[in-house]
N, C-alpha and C positions, 0 to 999 in steps of 0.2 A: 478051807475057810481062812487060814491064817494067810494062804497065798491071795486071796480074794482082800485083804484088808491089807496088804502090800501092798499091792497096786492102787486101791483107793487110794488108801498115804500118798505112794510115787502121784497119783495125779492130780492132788490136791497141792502137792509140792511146788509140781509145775506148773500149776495155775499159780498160784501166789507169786511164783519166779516173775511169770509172764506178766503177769498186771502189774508189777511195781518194777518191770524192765522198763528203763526209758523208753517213752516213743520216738523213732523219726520225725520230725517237723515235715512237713508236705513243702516240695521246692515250691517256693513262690511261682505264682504265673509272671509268665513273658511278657514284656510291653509291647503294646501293637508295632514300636517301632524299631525292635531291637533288629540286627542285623547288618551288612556291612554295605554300604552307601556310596556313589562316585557321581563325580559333577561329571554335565552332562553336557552343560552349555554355563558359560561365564560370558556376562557383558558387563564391560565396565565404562562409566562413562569420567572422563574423559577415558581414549581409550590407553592400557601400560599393560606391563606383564606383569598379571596375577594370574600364581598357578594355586589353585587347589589339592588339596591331599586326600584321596580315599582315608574314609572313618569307618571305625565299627561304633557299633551304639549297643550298648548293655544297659538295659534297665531304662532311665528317663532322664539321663544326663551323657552328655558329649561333650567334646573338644572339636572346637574346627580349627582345623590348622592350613595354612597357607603361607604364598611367599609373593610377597609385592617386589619388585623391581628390585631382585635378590636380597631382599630380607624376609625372614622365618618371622612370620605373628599367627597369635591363636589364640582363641576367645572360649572362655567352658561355658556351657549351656544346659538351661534345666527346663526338661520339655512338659509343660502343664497336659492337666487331662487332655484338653480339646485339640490336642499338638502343636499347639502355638510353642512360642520361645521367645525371649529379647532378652540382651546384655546390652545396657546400656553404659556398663563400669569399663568394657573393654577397651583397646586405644583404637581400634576400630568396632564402635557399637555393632551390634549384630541381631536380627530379629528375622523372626519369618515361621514357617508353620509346615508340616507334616498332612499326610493325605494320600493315603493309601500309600503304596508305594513309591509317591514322589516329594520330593522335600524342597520348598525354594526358599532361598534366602537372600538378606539383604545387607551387604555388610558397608559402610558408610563412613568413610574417614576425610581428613582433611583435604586431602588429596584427588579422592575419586568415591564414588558410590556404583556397587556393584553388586548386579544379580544373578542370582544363580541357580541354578536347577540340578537338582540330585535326585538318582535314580535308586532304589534299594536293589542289589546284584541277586538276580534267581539263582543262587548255588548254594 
């Protein structure tokens, strides 16, 4: 008997432990578009050398970074539900949209307007 009201004790104990032990928060879900991204095709008109830089994307915000005619520029970016995007604050505005797997963009400065196509990498 007094071994039988031990153990009730001990597991009533540990219920009360366990209920007012913190919970884990549940990791948030993935964005459809997270994952690491590389252009595929650049056209720029007039045409000059702009290279693009592989991105990853975590969550619903990116950096595109690039380099016109050996200068570094990059534009941050905040991708709305429907995968659209536009920075129009950058020194070259930047807009364009997501879709499944492919990403195109349009990035648009004094100089030259250029489109682009990104692929998201199967790895």
């Amino acid at each position: 008997m007094k071994l039988e009201i031990s153990i009730l004790a001990g597991c009533s104990a540990l219920l009360v432990a366990t209920a007012a032990w913190p919970q884990a928060k549940p990791a948030a879900p993935k964005s459809p578009f997270e994952g690491k991204w590389s252009a595929q095709s650049v056209q720029c008109t007039p045409a000059g050398n702009t290279r693009f830089s592989p991105m990853t994307i975590r969550g619903t915000k990116f950096t595109i970074k690039y380099t016109r005619d050996g200068r570094s520029l990059a534009c941050d970016l905040n991708i709305a539900a429907d995968g659209s995007f536009d920075n129009k604050t950058c020194e070259a505005p930047t807009s364009g949209k997501f879709s499944g797997d492919n990403l195109n963009l349009t990035v648009q400065s004094q100089e030259r307007i250029c489109k682009v196509a990104f692929t998201r990498d199967k790895t």
